[in-house]
Every structure is written in C-alpha cells, then in structure tokens.
VEXDREN-2710 file (C-alpha; in Angstrom, 1 decimal):
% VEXDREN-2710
k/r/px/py/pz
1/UNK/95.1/52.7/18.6
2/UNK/97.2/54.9/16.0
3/UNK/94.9/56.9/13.2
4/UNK/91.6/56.0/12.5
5/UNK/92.2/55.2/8.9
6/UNK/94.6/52.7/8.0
7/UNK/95.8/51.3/4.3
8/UNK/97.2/47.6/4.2
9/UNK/98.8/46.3/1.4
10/UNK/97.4/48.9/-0.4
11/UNK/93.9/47.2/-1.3
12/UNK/92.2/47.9/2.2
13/UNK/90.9/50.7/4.1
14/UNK/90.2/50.3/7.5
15/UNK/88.5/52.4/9.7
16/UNK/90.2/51.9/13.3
17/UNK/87.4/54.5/14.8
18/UNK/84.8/52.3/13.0
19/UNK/84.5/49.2/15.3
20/UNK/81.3/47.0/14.5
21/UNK/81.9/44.1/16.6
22/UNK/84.6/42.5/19.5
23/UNK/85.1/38.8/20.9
24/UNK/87.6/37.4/23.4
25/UNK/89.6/36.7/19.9
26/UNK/89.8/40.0/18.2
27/UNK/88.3/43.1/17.1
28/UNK/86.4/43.8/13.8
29/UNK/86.4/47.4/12.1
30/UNK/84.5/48.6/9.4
31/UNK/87.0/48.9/6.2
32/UNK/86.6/49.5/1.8
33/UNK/87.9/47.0/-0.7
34/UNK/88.9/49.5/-2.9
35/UNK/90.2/46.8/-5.6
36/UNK/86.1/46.1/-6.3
37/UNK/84.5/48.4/-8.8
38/UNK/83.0/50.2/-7.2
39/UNK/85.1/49.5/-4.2
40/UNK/83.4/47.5/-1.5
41/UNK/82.6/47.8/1.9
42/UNK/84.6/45.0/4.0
43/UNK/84.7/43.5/7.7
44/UNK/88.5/43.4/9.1
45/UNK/89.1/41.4/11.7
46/UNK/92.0/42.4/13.8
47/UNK/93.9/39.6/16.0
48/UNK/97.3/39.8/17.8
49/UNK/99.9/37.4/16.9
50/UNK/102.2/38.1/19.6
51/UNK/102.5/35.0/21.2
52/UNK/103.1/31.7/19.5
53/UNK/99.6/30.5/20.2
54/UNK/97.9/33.7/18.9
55/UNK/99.7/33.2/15.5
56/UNK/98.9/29.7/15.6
57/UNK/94.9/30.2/15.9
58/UNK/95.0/33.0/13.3
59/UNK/96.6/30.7/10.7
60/UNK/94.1/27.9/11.4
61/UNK/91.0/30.5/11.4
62/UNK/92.5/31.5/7.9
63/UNK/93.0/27.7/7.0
64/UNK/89.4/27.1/7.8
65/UNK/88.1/29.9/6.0
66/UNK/89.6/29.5/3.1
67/UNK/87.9/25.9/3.4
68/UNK/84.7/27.0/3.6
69/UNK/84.0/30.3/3.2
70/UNK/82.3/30.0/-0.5
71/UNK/79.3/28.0/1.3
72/UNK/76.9/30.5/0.9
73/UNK/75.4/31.3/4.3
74/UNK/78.9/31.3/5.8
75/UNK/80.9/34.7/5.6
76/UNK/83.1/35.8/2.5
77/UNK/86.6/35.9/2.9
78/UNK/88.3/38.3/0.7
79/UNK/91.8/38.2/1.9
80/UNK/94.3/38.4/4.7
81/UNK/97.8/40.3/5.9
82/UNK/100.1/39.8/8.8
83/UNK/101.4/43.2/9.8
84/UNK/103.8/43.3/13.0
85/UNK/101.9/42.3/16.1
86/UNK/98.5/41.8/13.8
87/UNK/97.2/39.5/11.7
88/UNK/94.1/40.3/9.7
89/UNK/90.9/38.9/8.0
90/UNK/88.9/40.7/5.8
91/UNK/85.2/39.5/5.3
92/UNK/82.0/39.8/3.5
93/UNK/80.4/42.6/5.5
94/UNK/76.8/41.2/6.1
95/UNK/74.7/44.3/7.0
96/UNK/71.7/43.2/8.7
97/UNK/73.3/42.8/12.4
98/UNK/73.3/39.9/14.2
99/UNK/70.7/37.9/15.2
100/UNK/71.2/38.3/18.1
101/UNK/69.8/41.9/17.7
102/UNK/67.2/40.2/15.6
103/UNK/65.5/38.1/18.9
104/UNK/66.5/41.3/21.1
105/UNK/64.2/43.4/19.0
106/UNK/60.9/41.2/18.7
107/UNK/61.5/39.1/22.3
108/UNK/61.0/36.4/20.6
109/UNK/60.0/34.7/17.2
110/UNK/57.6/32.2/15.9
111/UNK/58.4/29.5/14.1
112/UNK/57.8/30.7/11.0
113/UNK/59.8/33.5/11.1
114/UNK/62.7/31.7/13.0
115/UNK/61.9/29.0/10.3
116/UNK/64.4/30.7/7.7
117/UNK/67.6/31.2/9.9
118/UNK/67.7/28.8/11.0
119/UNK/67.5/26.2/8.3
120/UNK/70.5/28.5/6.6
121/UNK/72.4/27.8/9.6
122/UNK/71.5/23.7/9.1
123/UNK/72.4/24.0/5.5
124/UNK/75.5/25.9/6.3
125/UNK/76.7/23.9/9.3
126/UNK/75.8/20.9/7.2
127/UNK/78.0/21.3/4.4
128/UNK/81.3/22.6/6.9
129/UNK/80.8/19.3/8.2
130/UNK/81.1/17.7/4.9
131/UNK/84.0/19.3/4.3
132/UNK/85.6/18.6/7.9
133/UNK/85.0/21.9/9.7
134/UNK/83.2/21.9/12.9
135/UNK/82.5/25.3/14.4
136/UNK/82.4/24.7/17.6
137/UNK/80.8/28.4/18.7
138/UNK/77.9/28.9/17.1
139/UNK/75.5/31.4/19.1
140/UNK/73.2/34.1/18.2
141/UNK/76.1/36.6/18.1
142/UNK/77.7/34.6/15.6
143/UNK/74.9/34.8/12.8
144/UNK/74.9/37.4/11.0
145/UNK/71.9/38.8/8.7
146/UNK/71.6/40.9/5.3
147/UNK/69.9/43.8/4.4
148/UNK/69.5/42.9/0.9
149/UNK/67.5/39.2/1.4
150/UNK/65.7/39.5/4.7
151/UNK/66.1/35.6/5.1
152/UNK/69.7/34.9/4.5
153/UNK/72.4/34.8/7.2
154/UNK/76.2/34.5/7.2
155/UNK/78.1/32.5/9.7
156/UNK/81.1/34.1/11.5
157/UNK/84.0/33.9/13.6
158/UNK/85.9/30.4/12.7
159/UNK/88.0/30.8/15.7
160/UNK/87.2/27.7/17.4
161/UNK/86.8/25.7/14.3
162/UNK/88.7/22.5/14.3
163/UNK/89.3/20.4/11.1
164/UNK/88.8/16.9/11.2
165/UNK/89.8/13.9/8.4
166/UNK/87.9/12.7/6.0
167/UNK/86.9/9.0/4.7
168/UNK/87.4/8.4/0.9
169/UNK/83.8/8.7/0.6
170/UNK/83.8/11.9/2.4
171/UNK/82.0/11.2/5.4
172/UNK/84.0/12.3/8.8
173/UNK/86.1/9.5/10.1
174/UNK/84.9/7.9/13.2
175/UNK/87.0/8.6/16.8
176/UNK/88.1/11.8/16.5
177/UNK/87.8/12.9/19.7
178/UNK/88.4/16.3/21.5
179/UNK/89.5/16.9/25.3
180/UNK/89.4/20.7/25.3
181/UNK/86.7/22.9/26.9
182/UNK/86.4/25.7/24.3
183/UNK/83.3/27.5/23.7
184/UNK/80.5/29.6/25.0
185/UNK/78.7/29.1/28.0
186/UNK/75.1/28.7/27.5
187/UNK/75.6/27.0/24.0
188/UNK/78.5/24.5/25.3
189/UNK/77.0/21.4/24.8
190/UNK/77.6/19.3/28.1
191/UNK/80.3/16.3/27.1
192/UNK/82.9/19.6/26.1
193/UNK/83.2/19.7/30.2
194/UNK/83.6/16.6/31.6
195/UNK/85.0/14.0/28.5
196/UNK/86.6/13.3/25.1
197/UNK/83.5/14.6/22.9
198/UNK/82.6/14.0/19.0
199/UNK/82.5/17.7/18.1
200/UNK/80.2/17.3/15.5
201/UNK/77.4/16.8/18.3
202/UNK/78.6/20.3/19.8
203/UNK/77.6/21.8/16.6
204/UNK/74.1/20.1/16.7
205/UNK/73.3/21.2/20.4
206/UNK/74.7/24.7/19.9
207/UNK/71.6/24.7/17.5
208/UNK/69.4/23.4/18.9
209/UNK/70.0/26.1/21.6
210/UNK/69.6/29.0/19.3
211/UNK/66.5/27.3/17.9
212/UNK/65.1/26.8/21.5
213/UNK/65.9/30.6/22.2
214/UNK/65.0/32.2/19.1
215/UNK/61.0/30.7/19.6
216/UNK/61.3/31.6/23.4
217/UNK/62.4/34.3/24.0
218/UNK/64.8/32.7/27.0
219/UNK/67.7/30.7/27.3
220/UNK/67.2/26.6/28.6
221/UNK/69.9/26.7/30.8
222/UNK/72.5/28.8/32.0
223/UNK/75.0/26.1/31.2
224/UNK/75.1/22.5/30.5
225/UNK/76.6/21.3/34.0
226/UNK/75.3/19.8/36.9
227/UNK/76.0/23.2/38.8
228/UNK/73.1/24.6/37.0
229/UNK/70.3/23.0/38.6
230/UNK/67.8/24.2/35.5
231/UNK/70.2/21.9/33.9
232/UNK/70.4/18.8/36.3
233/UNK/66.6/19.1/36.0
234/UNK/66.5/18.4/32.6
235/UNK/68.7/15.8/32.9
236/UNK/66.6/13.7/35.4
237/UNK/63.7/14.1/33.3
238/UNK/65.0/13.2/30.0
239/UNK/66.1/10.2/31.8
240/UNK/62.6/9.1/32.0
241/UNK/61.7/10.0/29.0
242/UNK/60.3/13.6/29.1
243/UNK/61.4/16.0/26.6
244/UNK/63.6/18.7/26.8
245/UNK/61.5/21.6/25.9
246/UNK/58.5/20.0/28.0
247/UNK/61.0/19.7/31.0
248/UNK/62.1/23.7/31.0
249/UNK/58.5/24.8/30.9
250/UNK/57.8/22.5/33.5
251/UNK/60.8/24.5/36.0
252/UNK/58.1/27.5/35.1
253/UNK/54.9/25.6/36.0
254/UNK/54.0/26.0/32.0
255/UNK/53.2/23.7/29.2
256/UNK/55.7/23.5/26.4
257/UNK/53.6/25.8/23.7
258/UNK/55.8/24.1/20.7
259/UNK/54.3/22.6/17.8
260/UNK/54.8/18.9/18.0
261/UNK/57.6/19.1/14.9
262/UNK/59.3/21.3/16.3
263/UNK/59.2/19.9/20.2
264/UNK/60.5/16.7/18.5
265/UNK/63.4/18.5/16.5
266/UNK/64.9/20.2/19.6
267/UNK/64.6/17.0/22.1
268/UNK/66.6/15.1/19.3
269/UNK/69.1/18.4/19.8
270/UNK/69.4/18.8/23.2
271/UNK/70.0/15.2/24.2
272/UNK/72.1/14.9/26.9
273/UNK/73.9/11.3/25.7
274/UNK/75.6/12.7/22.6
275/UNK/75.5/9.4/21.0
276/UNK/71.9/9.7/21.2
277/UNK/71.7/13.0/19.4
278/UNK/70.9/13.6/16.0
279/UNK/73.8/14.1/14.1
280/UNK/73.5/17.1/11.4
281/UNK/72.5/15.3/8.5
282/UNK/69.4/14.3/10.8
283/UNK/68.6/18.0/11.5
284/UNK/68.8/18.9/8.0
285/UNK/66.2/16.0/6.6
286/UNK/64.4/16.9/9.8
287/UNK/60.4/17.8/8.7
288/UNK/60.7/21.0/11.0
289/UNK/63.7/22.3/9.0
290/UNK/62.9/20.9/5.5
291/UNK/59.4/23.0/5.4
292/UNK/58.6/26.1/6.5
293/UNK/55.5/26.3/9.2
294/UNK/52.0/26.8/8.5
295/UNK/51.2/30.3/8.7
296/UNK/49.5/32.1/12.0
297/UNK/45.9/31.4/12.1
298/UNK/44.6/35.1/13.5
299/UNK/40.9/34.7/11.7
300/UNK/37.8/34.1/14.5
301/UNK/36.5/31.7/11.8
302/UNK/39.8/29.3/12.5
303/UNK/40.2/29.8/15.8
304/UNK/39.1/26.4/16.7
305/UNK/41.3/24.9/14.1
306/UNK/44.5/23.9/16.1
307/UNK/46.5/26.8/16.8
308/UNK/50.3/27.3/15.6
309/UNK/52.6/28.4/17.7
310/UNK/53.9/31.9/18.1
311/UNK/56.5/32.4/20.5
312/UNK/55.5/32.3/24.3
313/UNK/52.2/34.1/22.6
314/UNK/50.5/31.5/23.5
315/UNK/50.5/32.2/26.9
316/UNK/51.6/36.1/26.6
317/UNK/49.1/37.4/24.1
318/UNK/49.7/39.1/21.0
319/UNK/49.2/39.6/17.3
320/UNK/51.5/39.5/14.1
321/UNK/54.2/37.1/13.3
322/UNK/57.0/38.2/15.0
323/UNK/56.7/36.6/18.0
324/UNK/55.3/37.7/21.6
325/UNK/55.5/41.3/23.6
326/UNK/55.2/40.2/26.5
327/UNK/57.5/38.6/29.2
328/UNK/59.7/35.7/29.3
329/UNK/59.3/33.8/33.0
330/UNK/60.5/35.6/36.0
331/UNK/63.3/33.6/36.9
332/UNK/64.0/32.3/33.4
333/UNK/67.6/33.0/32.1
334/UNK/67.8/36.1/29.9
335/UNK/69.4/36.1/26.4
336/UNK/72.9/38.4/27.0
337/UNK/76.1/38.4/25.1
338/UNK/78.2/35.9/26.0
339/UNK/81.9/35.7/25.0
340/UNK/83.6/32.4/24.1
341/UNK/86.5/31.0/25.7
342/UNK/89.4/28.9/24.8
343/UNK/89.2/26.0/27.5
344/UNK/92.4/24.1/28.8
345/UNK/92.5/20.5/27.4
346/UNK/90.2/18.4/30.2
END
C-alpha cells in the first residue's frame, strides 16, 4: 500500500491507513484539503486505471460529477488527479455514515423519521435526471448522512451513472435504451436482467426499495428475477391487482402495516411493467414525499384515533419514533452490504 500519508499535487493529504469505505470500484481514504482555510477534511477515492476500461469509467464518474455534484444532497466534488496506475476523486466528506448504518442501528424506521432521507434522495435524484444523469446504484450504502443537519444526506459513488440527451426543453429524450446488467442485487430493478430498459425507471425502483426497507426493517426480495420466488410472488399478485407491499407481508402471513400514502407511493415504485411506474417527477409531487407524516400518536386519550405507522411496531411493540426493536420475519431477507457489479451488455 506504500506510506500511510500521501501528498498529491500538493493540495491533498491522504491518509492510505485511514480507509472509510470500499466498493467493487475503488477504495475511499480519509484525506485534508489543505488549500481551505482552515484546511478541510476530504473523501479520496482511489480507482485503478490500468486497463483501458478502468480509465474509461473513471473519466465518465468525473464527467458526471462535475455535472451534478453542486445539487445539494449529492456529494461535493473538490477535485481530481491521475497519478500512475490511479486515478483520484476527492469529495465532500459527509460525516454522519451511511444510512445504511442509520437502519442497522434503529432496525427500522417510521415514516416520519425515514420521511426526511428520503425526500432528499427524491429531490436529488430528481434534479440529476433533469440534467441527464441517471445513477443507476442507489442503495442504502450509497447515502450518506451529516453530522451537522441530522436530516440532510449526500448521494455517492457515480460509478454507474450513465448520461443521457436532452430535448431543447430539457426533458430526457425518449428511447434511450440500455442493454447492460449493472447494478446491485437487491435494488436492480427487474427489466436491467432480461431487456433494453429506460434507466430512469431503475432509479425510481432502487427507491422505492430503500423506502420499503428503511420502514421495515427487511428487504422485499432478494432480487428482482423469477429465481427468487419472494419475487415471482409478487409478480403474480400484482398481476391481479394486489399491491406490492400488501403482497410481501402476505409471504409472512401479515397485513401490510403502511399508512395508505405511503402503501400507494411504493406500489407506484415497485411496479413490475416499468412503463407502468411512476417516473421521478411523480415521486417527487407524490403526497407521501411532499409532506412529512403526522406525528406518533403514543397518548391513551388518542389511541382510538387511527394509529400511524411505526415500523413493523405495529405488530412488534415499541415506543419512540425510531422505529421497532423487535424482529423482522423469520425467513424474511436481511438488510447486508451488497456490492454492485458491472453486468455484460444482455
């Protein structure tokens, strides 16, 4: 790995014994900005550009960035160098962990604490697409939180992005159509592994995974295939008109303990026909996602009000915001790091 502390270009510091964070992309190390006064603390991402290929993704991750990265709940780029077999990205460095960590931590969340992530990730996901980025691998691991504002996240790792054209009136221009299986697993929306696919759907299911997850406390599905039989499930019910959510808590012998808003938001999200899902702009004018929930009712005096949903509290047990303590379903699948992969072209 050479010494632990590196200089590049003489602006940047970077701590190779300092690593915060890995993909199947590229390793990210804790590093100073020392042209900021004070200097800065900074996130460099380390990638090899060996091969042909390898050089070729780190350019268009750079490309995109430099695109987008001033959308504020996307991450900061503050500059870039290509030294020998590396190429680096340094970024914001958002210090609240992942969000991942976030769900790992409470188990799961209620609505109105998953309420403000993930209407930042709609806004920022939103406006990428306005300007012709799709992401393409948006998880958990891949929002980022920050110490200083409890509600604000930071999208990472562009890696996948693609970058399509634009109308004159800036809206995306129809029939631009991908054929490669890149992703993650349990986020990969299903068309990425069987057809030509619009990926700005991909983005919208990916979300509507986190979303489902985040108020669970479990994945849907292991993966969107028919391999998965969690998956071929919900298929044969959505095809007669059952939602989504009320099809997975059905595989448990559960009722779907969403509020009606939000059931309604993540059926429109996890539709199998993409052509049927809601595009982003839907999300985003969405009355889930444009208005936090009502608060927890905890009071005797309202408990026969109806109730607002907690997490899988509702059939758990538990008090506070946060979600639930107890356990997801037995044979439910857990939440677990997943890495992403560059697919072959179908």
């Amino acid at each position: 790995m050479g010494e632990p502390l590196v200089e590049i270009e003489g602006r940047w510091q970077v701590r190779l014994n300092r690593e915060i964070g890995s993909g199947g992309f590229g390793a990210v190390f804790r590093a100073k900005d020392n042209h900021g006064t004070p200097p800065c603390d900074s996130a460099a991402k380390r990638v090899s550009v060996v091969e042909k290929a390898d050089r070729e993704a780190y350019i268009s991750e750079l490309e995109v960035l430099k695109k987008v990265h001033d959308i504020s709940s996307v991450i900061g780029l503050q500059g870039s160098a290509e030294i020998g077999d590396h190429g680096w990205m340094f970024l914001e460095m958002a210090t609240g962990g992942e969000l991942f960590d976030r769900l790992i931590d409470s188990h799961s969340l209620s609505e109105r604490a998953a309420w403000p992530y993930v209407s930042a990730l709609v806004g920022a996901v939103k406006e990428c697409h306005a300007r012709g980025v799709v992401h393409r691998d948006i998880k958990l691991e891949n929002v980022m939180l920050c110490a200083e504002d409890a509600h604000a996240v930071r999208l990472i790792d562009f890696g996948l992005a693609v970058q399509l054209k634009l109308n004159e009136d800036g809206t995306v221009a129809p029939d631009q159509l991908l054929t490669d299986s890149a992703g993650t697993q349990a986020y990969r929306a299903p068309e990425v592994t069987t057809a030509g696919y619009d990926p700005t759907k991909v983005d919208v299911w990916a979300i509507g995974i986190v979303l489902f997850s985040l108020v669970a406390g479990f994945f849907p599905i292991q993966e969107a295939r028919v391999e998965d039989w969690r998956f071929k499930r919900i298929a044969q019910e959505q095809s007669k008109g059952v939602s989504a959510c009320d099809a997975v808590f059905r595989m448990y012998k559960r009722q779907c303990p969403f509020s009606a808003p939000l059931r309604d938001l993540i059926d429109g999200m996890l539709r199998i026909d993409s052509s049927k899902r809601l595009s982003i702009e839907e999300v985003a004018t969405h009355a889930w996602v444009r208005a936090p929930p009502l608060p927890v009712i905890v009071d005797d005096a309202a408990r026969s009000e109806k109730p607002q949903y907690r997490g899988l509290s509702a059939f758990a047990g538990t008090n506070g915001d946060d979600g639930y303590a107890g356990s997801p379903p037995e044979d439910a699948i857990r939440i677990c790091r997943q890495k992403a992969k560059r697919g072959s072209t179908l």
